[in-house]
C-alpha positions as CSV (number, residue, x, y, z in Angstrom):
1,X,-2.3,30.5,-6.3
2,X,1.3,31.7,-7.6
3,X,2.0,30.9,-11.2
4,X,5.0,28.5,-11.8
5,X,7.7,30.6,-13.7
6,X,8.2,29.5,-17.6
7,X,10.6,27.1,-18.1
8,X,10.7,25.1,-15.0
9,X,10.0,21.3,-14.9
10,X,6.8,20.0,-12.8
11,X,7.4,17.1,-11.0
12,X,4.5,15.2,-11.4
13,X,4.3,11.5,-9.3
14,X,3.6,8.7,-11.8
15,X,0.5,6.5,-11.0
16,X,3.1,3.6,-9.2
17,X,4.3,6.1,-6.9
18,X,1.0,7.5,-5.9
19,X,-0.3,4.2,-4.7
20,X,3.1,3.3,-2.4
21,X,3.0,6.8,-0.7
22,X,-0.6,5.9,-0.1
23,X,0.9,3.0,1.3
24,X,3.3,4.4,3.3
25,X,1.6,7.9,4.2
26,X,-2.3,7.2,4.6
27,X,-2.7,10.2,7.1
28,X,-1.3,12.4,4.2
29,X,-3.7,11.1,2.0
30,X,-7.2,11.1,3.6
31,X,-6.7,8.5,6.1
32,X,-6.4,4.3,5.7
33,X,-10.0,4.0,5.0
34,X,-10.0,6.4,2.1
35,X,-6.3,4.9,0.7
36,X,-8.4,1.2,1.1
37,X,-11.2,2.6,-0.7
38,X,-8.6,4.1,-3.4
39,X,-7.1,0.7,-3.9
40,X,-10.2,-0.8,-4.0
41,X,-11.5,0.8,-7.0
42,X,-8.4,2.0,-8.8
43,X,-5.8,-0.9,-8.1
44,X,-7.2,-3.4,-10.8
45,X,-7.0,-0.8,-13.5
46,X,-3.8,-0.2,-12.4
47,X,-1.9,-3.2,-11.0
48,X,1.1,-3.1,-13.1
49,X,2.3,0.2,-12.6
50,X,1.7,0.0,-8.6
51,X,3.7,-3.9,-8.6
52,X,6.7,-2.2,-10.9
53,X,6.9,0.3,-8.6
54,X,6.6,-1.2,-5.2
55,X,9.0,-3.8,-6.4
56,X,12.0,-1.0,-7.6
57,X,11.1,1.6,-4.9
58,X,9.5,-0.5,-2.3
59,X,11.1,-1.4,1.0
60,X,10.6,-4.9,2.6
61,X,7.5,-3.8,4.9
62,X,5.8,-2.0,1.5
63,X,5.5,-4.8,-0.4
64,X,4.6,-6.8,2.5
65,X,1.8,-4.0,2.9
66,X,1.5,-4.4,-0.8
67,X,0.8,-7.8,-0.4
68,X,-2.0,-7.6,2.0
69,X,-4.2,-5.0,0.3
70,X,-3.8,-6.1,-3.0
71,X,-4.0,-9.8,-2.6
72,X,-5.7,-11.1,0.5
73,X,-8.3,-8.0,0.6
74,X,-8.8,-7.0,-3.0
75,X,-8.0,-11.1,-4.3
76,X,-5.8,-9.7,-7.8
77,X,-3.3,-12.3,-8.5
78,X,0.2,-10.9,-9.8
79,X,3.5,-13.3,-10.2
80,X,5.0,-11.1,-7.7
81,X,2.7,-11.7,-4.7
82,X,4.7,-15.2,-4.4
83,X,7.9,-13.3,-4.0
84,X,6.5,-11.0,-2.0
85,X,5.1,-13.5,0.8
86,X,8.9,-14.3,1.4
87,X,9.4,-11.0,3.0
88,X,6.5,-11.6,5.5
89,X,8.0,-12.7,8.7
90,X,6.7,-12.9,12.3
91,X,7.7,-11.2,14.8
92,X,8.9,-7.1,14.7
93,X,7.2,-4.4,14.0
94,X,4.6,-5.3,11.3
95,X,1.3,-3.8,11.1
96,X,-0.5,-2.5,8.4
97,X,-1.4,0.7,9.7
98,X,2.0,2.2,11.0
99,X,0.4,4.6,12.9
100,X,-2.1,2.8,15.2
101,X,-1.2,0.3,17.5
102,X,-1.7,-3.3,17.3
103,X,-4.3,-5.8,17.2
104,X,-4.7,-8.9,17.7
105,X,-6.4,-9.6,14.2
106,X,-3.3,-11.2,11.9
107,X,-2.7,-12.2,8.5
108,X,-1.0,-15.6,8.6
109,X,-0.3,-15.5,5.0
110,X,1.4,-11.8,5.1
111,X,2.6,-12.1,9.5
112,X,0.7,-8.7,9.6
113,X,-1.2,-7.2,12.4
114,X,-4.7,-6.2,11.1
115,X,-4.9,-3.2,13.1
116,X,-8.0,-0.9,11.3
117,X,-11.3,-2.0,11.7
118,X,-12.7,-4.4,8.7
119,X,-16.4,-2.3,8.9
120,X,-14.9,0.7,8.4
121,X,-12.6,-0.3,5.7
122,X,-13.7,-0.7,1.7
């Protein structure tokens, strides 16, 4: 391990920015089961931070992702899931996993292809 010379700033992620590149990256970060799990048990504790930041760093298909993983699968309730489902539209590119292809599972509420399987999944 090489030692970090004196002096220089670490750039540490906050907890917000954590969750969206979960979000956005779940291959980088142990796979989507692993980042469900992860919201599962860590996105109560921490909803304000990850809804502050999705909101001011988010693009439109993160906080639609948002959306669906904090509110339809986990059920938390935050003011900003209302706003939020005005970004979902049909049609597009929207899935929930960018990497796999998609299914024919949907969220009506979030016009998201469900494309992971749910017994798998946290």
């Amino acid at each position: 391990m090489r030692s970090r010379p004196e002096g220089k700033p670490r750039r540490v992620a906050t907890i917000g920015r954590t969750f969206l590149h979960l979000l956005r990256e779940p291959d980088l970060c142990g796979g989507i089961y692993h980042v469900l799990d992860l919201f599962a048990l860590q996105a109560p504790r921490y909803l304000r931070l990850i809804v502050d930041e999705i909101d001011r760093h988010g693009t439109t298909i993160d906080k639609v992702r948002a959306g669906y993983v904090l509110a339809e699968r986990l059920d938390l309730t935050h003011p900003a899931f209302a706003v939020r489902r005005t970004f979902a539209q049909r049609g597009g590119s929207r899935k929930r996993y960018a990497q796999a292809g998609y299914s024919p599972r949907f969220s009506e509420t979030w016009c998201l292809s469900i494309n992971f399987e749910e017994a798998e999944a946290a």
